[in-house]
N, C-alpha and C positions, 0 to 999 in steps of 0.2 A: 639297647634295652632287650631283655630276655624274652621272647615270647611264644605261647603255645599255640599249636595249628592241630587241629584234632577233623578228623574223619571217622564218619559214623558208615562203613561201606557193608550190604548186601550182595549175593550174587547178581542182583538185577542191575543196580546203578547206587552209587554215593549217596546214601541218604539226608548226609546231612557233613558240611566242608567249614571247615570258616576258623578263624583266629577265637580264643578262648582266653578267658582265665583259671579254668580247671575241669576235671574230668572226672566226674565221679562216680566208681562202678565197683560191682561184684563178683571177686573170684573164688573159689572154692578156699580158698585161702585167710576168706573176707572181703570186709568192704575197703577198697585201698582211692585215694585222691593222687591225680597226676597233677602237677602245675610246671611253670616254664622252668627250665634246669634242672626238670627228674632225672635221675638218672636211667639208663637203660635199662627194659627187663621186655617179656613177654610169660605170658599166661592166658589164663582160659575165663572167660565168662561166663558166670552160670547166668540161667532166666532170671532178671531182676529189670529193674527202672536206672539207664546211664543216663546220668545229668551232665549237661553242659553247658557252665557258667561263664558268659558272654559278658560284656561291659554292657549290652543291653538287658542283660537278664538271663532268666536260667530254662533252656533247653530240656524237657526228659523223652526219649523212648523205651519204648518196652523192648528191650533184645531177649530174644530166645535162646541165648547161650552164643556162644562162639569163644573168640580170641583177641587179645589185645596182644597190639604192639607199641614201644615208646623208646624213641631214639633221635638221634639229632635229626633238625631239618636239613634240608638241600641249602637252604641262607644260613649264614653262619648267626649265632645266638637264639634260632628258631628249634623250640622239641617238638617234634611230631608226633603225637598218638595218637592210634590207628584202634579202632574197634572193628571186627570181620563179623557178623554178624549172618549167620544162613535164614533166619529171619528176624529183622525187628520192623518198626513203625512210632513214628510220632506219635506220643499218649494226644493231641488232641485232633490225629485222623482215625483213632479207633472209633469204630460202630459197636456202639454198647449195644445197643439191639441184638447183634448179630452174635456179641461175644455172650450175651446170655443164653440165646437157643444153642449154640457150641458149648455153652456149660450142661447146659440142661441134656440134650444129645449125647454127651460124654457118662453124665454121670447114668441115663439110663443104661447107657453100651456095659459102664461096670456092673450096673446094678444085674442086668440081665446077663451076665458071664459068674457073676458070683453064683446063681441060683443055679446053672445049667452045671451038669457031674463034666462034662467032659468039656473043662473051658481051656480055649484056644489062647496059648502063652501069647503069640504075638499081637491077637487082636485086644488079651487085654493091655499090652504095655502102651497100643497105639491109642487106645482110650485114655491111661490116664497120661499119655502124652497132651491129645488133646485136652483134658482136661484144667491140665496146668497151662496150658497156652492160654484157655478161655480165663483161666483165674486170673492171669500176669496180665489181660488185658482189660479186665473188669478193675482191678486194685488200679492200676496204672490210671485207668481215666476216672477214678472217686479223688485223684490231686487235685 
């Protein structure tokens, strides 16, 4: 029987390993589903919520962009897909708390770069970086 082995990996550690029945995430491309017998491909994930549906139920984290990969497993009848992820987190260890002051904090950084004549290109990109991270983690834990 065909079956799917998905990884959810950070630079830190594996976030998240285990046997699945599908994967479902966001590429610049769209939103695409992996299941067991995909065929092979790689691509990029933009910041979105990847679901991963278990016979126990369904898994989401918030990934901040990275990369997928989907290719045979090491057992034969096994696909493997891989999401690389430079940050993601389980929507239910996010600290809402924390992502609202990170919201709040960002949108002051714009607000006060918008008003000042000589605003600093990088510090505003890294605002609304943060910005969209605090939003992907506020959307993500309102599931």
């Amino acid at each position: 029987m065909a079956t799917l082995r998905v990884e959810i990996v950070t630079p830190e550690a594996p976030l998240w390993v285990g046997e699945a029945k599908a994967l479902v995430a966001r590429s610049t491309d769209g939103w695409f589903t992996v299941l067991p017998q995909h065929t092979d491909m790689v691509g990029d994930v933009v910041p979105s919520i990847v679901r991963v549906d278990t016979n126990e139920g369904s898994l989401s984290f918030a990934v901040h962009g990275g990369f997928f990969q989907v290719g045979p497993g090491v057992d034969e009848g096994v696909t493997q897909a891989t999401v690389l992820a430079g940050i993601a987190e389980n929507v239910n260890d996010i600290d809402v708390a924390r992502a609202q002051i990170a919201k709040e904090m960002a949108e002051a950084h714009i607000t006060a770069d918008t008003r000042n004549e000589q605003v600093d290109g990088a510090a505003q990109l890294l605002a609304r970086a943060d910005l969209e991270r605090a939003e992907l983690r506020l959307n993500a834990s309102n599931r």
